[in-house]
C-alpha positions in Angstrom: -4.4 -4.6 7.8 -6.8 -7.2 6.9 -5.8 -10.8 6.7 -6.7 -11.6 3.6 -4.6 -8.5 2.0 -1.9 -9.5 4.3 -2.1 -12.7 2.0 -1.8 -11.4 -0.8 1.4 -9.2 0.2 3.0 -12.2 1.0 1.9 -14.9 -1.4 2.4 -12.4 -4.6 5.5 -11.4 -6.9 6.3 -7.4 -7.0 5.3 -6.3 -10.0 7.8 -3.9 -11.7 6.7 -0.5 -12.7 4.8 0.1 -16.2 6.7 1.0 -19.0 7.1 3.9 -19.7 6.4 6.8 -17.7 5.7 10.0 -16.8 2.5 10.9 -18.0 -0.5 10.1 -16.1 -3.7 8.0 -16.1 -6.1 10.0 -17.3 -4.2 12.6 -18.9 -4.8 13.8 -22.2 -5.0 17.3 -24.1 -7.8 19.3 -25.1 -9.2 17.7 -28.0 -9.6 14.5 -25.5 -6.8 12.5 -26.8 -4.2 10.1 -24.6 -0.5 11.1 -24.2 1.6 10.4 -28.0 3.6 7.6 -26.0 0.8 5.9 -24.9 -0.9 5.8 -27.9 2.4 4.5 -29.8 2.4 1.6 -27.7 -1.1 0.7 -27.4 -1.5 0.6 -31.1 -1.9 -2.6 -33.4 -2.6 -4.9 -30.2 -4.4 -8.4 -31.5 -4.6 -10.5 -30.0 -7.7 -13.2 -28.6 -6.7 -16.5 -26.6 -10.4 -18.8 -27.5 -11.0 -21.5 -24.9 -14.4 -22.0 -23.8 -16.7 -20.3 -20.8 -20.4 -19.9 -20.1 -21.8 -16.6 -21.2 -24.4 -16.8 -17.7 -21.2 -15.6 -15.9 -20.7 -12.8 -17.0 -23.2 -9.6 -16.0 -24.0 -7.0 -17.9 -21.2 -4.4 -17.0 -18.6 -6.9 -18.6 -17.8 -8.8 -15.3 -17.8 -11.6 -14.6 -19.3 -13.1 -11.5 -19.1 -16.5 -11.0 -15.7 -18.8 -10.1 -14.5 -20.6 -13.0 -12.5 -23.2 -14.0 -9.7 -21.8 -15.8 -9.2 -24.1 -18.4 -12.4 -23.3 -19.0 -12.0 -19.6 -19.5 -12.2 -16.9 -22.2 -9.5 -14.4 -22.2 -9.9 -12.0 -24.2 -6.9 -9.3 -24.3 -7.4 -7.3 -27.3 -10.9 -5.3 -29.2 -11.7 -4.3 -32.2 -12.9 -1.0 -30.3 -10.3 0.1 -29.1 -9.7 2.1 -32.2 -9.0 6.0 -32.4 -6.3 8.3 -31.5 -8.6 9.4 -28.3 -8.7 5.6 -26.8 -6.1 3.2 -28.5 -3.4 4.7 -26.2 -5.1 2.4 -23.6 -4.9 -0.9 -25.2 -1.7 -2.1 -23.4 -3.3 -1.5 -19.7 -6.6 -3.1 -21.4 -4.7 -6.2 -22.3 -2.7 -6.7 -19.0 -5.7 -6.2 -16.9 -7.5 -8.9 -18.7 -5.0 -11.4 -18.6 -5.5 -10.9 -14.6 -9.0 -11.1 -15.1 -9.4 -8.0 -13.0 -11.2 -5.8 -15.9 -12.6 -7.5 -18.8 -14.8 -6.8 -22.1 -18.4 -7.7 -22.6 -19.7 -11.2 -24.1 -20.6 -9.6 -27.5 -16.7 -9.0 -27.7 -16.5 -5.4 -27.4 -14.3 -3.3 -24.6 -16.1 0.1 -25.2 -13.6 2.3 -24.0 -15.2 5.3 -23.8 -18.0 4.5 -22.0 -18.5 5.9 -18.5 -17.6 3.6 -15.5 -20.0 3.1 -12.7 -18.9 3.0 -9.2 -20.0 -0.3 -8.4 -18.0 -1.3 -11.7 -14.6 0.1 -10.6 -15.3 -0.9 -6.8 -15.4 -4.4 -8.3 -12.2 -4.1 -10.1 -10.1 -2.3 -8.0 -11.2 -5.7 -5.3 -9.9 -7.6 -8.3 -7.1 -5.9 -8.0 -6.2 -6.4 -4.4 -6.5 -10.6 -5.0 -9.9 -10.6 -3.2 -11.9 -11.6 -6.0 -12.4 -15.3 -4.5 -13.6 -13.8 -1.2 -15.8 -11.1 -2.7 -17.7 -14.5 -4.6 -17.4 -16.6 -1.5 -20.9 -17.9 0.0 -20.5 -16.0 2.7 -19.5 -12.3 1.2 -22.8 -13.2 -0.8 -24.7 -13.6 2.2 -23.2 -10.5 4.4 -25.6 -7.9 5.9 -24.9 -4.1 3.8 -25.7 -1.5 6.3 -26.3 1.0 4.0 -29.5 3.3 2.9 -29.5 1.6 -1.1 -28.2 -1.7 0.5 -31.6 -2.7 -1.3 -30.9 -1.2 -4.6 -27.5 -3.3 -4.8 -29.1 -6.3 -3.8 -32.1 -6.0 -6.4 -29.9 -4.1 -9.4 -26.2 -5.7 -8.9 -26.8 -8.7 -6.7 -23.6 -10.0 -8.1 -22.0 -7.1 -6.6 -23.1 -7.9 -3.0 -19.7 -10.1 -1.4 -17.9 -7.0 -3.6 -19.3 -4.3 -1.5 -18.3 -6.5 1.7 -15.1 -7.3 1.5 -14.4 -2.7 -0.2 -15.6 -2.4 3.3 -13.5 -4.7 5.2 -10.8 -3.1 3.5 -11.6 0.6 4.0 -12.2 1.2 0.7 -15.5 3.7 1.8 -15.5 6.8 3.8 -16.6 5.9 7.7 -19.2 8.2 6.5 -20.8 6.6 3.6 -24.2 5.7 4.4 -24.7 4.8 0.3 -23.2 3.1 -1.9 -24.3 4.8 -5.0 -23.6 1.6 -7.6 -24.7 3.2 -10.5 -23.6 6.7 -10.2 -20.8 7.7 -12.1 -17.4 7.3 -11.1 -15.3 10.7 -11.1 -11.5 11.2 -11.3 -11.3 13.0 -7.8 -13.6 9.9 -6.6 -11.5 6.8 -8.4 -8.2 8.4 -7.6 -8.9 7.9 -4.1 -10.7 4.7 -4.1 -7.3 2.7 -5.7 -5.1 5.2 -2.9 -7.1 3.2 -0.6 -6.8 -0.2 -2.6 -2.7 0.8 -2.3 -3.4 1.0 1.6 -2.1 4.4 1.6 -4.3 6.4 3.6 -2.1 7.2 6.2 0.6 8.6 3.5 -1.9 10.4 1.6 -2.8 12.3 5.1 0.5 13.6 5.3 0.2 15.3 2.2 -3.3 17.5 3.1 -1.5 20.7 3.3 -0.1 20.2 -0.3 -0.3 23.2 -2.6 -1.8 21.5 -5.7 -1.1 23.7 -8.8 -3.9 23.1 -10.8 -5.9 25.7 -12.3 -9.0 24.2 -10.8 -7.5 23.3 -7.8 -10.1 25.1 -5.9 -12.1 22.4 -7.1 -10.5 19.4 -5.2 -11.9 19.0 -1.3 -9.3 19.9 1.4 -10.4 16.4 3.1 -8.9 15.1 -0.8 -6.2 17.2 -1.8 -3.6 14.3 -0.1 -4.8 11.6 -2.1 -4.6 13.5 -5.2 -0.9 14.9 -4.2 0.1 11.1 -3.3 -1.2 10.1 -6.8 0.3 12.4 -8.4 3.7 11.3 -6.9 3.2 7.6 -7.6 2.5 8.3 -11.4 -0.9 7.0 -11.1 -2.6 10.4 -12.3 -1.8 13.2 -13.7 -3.6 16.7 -14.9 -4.6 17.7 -18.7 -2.3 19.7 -21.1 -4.2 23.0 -19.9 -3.2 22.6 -16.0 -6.6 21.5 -15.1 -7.4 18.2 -13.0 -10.8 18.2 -13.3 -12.3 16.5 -11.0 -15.8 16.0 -11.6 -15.2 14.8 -15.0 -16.3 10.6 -15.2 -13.9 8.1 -15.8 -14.3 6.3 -19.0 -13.3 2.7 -19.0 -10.1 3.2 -21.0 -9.2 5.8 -18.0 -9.7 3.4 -15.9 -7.6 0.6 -17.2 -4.7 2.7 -17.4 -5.4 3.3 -14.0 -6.2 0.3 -12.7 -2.9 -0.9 -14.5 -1.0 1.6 -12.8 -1.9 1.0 -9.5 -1.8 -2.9 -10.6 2.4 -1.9 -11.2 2.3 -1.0 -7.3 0.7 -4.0 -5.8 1.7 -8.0 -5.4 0.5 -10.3 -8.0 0.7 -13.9 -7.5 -0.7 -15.0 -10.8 2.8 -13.8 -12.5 6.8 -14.2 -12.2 9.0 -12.0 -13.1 12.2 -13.2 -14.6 15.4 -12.7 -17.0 14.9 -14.1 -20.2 17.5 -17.2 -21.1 17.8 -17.4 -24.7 15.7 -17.2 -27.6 12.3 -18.8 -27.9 12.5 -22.4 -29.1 10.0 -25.0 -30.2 7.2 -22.3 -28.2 9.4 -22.7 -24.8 10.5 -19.7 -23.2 13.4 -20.4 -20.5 14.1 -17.7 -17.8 16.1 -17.3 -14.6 13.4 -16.9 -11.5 15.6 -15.3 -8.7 18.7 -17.1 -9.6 16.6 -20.5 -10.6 15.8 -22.1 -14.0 11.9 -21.2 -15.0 10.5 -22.8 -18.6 7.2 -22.3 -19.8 5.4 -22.9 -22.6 3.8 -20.4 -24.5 0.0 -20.3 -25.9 -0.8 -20.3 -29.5 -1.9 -16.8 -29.1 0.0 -15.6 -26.3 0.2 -11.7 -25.6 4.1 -10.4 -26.3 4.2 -6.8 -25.5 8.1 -5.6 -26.1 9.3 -2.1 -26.8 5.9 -0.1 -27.0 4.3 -2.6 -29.6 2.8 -6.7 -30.1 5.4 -8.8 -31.0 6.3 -12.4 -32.0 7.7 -14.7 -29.6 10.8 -15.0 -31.9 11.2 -10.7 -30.9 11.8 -11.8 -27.4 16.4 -11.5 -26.5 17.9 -12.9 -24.0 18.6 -10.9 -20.9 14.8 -9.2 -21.4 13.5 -8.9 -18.1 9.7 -9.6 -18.5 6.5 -10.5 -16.5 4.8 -13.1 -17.7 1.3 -14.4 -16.5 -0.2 -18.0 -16.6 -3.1 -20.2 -17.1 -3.5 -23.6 -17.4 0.1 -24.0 -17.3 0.7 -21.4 -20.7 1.8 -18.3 -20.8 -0.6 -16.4 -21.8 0.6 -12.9 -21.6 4.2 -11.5 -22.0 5.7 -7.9 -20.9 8.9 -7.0 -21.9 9.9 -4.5 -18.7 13.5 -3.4 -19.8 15.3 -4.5 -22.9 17.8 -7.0 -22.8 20.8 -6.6 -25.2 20.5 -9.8 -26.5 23.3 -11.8 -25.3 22.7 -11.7 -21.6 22.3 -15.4 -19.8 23.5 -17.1 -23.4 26.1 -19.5 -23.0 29.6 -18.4 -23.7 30.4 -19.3 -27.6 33.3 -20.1 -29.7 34.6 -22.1 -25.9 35.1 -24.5 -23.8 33.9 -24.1 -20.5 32.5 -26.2 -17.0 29.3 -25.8 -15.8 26.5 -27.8 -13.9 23.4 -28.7 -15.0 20.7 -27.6 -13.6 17.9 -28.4 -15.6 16.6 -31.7 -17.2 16.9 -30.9 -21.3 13.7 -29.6 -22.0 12.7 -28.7 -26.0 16.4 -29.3 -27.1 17.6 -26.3 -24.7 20.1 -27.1 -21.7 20.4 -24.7 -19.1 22.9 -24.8 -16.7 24.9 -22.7 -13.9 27.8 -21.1 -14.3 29.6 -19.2 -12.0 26.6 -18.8 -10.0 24.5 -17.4 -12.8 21.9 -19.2 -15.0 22.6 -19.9 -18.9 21.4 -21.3 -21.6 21.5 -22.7 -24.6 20.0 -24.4 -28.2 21.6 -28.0 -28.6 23.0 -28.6 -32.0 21.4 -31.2 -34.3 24.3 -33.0 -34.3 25.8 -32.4 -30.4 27.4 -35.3 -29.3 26.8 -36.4 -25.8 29.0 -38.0 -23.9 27.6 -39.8 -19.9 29.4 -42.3 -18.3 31.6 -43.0 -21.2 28.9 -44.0 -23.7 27.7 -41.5 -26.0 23.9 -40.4 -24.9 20.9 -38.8 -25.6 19.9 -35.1 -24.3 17.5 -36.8 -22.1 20.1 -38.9 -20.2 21.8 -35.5 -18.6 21.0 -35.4 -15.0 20.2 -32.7 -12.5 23.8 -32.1 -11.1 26.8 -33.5 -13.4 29.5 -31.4 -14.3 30.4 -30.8 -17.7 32.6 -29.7 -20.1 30.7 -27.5 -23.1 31.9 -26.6 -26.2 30.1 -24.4 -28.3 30.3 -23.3 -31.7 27.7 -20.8 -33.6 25.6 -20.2 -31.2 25.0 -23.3 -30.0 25.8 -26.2 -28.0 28.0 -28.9 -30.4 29.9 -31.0 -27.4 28.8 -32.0 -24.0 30.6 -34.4 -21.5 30.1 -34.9 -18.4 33.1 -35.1 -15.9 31.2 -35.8 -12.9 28.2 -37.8 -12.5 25.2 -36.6 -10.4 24.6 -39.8 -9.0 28.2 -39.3 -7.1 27.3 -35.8 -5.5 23.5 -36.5 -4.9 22.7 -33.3 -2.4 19.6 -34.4 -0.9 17.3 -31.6 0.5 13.9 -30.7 2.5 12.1 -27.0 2.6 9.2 -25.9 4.2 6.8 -23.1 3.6 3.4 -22.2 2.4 2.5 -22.8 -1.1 2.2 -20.1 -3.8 1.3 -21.2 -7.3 2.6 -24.0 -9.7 3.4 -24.6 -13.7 2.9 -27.2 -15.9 3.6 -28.7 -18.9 1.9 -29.4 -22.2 1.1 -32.9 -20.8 -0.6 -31.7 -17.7 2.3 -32.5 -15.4 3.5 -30.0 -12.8 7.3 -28.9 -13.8 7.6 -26.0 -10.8 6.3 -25.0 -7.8 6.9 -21.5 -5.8 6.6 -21.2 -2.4 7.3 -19.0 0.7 9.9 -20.4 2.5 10.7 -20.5 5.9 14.7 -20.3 6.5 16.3 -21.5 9.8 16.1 -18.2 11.4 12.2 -18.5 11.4 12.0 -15.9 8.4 10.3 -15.9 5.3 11.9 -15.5 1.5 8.8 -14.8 -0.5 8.2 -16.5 -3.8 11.0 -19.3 -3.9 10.9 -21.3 -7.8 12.0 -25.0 -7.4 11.7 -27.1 -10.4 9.9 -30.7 -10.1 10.4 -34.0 -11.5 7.9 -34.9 -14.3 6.5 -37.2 -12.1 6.1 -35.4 -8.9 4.6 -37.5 -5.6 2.3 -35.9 -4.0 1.4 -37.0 -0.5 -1.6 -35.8 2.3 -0.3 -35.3 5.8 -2.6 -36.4 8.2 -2.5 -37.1 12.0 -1.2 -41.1 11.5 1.2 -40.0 9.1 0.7 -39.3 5.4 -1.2 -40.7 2.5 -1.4 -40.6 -1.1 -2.6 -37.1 -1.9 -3.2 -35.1 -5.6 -2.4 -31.0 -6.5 -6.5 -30.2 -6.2 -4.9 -29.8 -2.5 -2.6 -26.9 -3.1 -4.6 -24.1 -1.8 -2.4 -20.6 -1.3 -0.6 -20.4 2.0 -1.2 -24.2 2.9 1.8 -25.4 4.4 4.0 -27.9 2.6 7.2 -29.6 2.7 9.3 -30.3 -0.5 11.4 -32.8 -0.8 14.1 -33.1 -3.9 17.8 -33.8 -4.9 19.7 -31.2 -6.4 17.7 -28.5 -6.3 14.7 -30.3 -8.1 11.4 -31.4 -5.6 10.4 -35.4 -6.0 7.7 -35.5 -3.3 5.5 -32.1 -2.0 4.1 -33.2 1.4 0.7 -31.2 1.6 -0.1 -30.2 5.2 
């Protein structure tokens, strides 16, 4: 396996499987319409996040091509052409693959779903989608000899596409037998099908599945050498064939088709741009509060931030606690929101109409305090009028400390008494993880508030994705070979090694190494 893919295995977060589900990528009956359910949920999606980006990077296929600064990036999730019973079906897989930047509209705002994809066009997304966009635009991928017969033609037509073509081929994603690459040729289903098999790193599975008996009409149509990848498909829910029992094969993919299968395939591979959690409670003051792998998580959402719950676009204020949801960043918002199962809209809320002991866990954030409980995660609204009691003075929310036990009364939902019993300061649990660094959050004010790493336990394994919250002022310091130095977050690279250091579950000081 290459090394970079091996990176992304184990620097991403699972994604969970898209909603919904039987029915099929490309499916769709006669008349060329998509599948009822997916045309329920994909409808009424508007949504456009508007920050700022260069219209030069961005080619003419609706990719763009360049590295950017993503504070300084246009994200755009929803179109105005994606209308129609035959293409609206799509708009959910259109909006998630955007938000990933994997496969995005064109700069006069327009998605044009039912235009035909090109080869090189889905070879670059489906790259995208493995995490290897930043080596595909490295110098070097740029710069790498193509051994094929239209090496030329890339080179002169899609020179953009040149460290894309180098790093499908690193990763197998071309027959040992390809001696062109075929850029602008139309891509097929029987063709795209295979090429995200491959991007799945399944082509030792699909080979086990050659002597399937596909029952397709046209099955005669489908290569013996292909007739695995299709079956394997088929079982992961990727693809399926059209209301007459035909797969077609030679039919091109139009770019709606290929979102949903992109998406699909997306549902089956690591992704370390998002974190999947448990919602806490409901939405407050734009903060949404969820419990990462038994941990705290807050995040604050974007003024235009992409909520899809229970086939539709929602509201922040539809979101319930104990919704289990993926939600993906940038520039420390959430930008997009995806509802996976439905919660029943008490789960993780504090206990109310009680008294009850707990620990915080969590420095009040947005008037919410979240604690643990019994080993679970909770949390809460404070009331306006909650009385506070530290030390034996009567406080502010902003005095609680990582670490005291409380006593909690609540009354109407919310939290209307709080005293603590035991002061953090007289059970400080001091602590120090190592690991390789994954990806960070941070607050309105620019300050990191978590960090998630791969940690190394003391039996030399590794527990992927590990959340720890930060203080607001984080140190960050540079180890070098006389010790370490003053250092800043533009060091955090994925998989560089780092040490955190914190009290109470909460990281003061990330050595960078």
């Amino acid at each position: 396996m290459n090394n970079s893919f091996k990176k992304v295995v184990v620097t991403g977060l699972t994604l969970a499987m898209v909603m919904g589900g039987s029915t099929a990528a490309f499916a769709s009956n006669d008349k060329g319409k998509g599948n009822d359910k997916d045309k329920d949920r994909g409808r009424d999606l508007k949504n456009v996040i508007e920050t700022k980006y260069n219209d030069k990077d961005k080619n003419n296929n609706g990719i763009y091509i360049n590295n950017m600064n993503v504070k300084n990036l246009n994200i755009k999730l929803s179109f105005d052409d994606v209308k129609g019973a035959d293409v609206e079906w799509a708009a959910r897989y259109i909006a998630s693959l955007a938000s990933k930047r994997v496969f995005e509209g064109y700069e006069d705002g327009t998605f044009q779903p039912r235009k035909t994809i090109t080869r090189i066009e889905a070879i670059t997304a489906a790259v995208r989608l493995m995490g290897l966009r930043d080596q595909a635009e490295s110098a070097e991928a740029k710069a790498a000899n193509l051994n094929f017969k239209d090496a030329d033609k890339l080179k002169s037509s899609y020179s953009w596409a040149t460290g894309y073509v180098s790093v499908a081929l690193q990763n197998d994603l071309f027959e040992e037998s390809d001696d062109m690459i075929n850029p602008g040729k139309e891509a097929d289903r029987l063709w795209a099908t295979t090429l995200l098999i491959k991007a799945l790193k399944l082509q030792d599975e699909a080979k086990t599945k050659m002597n399937t008996k596909l029952t397709f009409k046209d099955a005669n149509k489908i290569p013996a050498g292909s007739v695995g990848y299709i079956a394997l498909a088929i079982d992961k829910k990727l693809i399926d064939g059209y209301e007459d029992n035909t797969f077609r094969p030679n039919n091109p993919v139009t770019r709606a088709e290929l979102a949903a299968l992109l998406d699909r395939t997306g549902s089956q591979l690591p992704d370390n741009a998002s974190v999947s959690g448990t919602v806490n409670t409901a939405v407050s003051n734009n903060l949404l509060t969820l419990t990462v792998q038994g941990q705290p998580y807050s995040v604050e959402l974007d003024s235009g931030a992409f909520i899809f719950r229970n086939g539709a676009k929602v509201a922040a204020s539809e979101l319930r606690a104990g919704d289990e949801v993926i939600v993906r960043t940038y520039g420390g918002k959430a930008i997009f929101v995806e509802v996976k199962k439905l919660g029943n809209g008490s789960g993780n809320q504090l206990p109310d109409n009680t008294n009850f002991t707990a620990s915080v866990s969590f420095t009040v954030s947005n008037n919410i305090l979240t604690v643990i409980k019994d080993g679970q995660s909770y949390s809460a609204e404070l009331a306006s009028n909650v009385s506070i009691i530290r030390n034996g003075q009567s406080v502010a929310a902003s005095e609680l400390r990582v670490g005291d036990e409380i006593l909690v009364r609540t009354s109407g939902g919310k939290v209307v008494f709080v005293a603590v019993t035991t002061l953090a300061n007289d059970q400080q649990t001091n602590f120090t993880v190592n690991g390789t660094y994954n990806s960070y959050t941070t607050n309105s004010s620019d300050q990191v508030n978590s960090i998630s790493i791969n940690k190394i336990l003391s039996d030399g394994s590794v527990q992927n994705n590990v959340y720890y919250n930060t203080t607001s002022n984080v140190t960050f310091l540079y180890a070098t070979s006389n010790g370490t130095i003053q250092g800043d977050r533009s060091q955090l690279t994925p998989n560089r090694s780092v040490e955190l250091r914190g009290t109470n579950n909460v990281v003061h000081t990330i050595v960078i190494k």
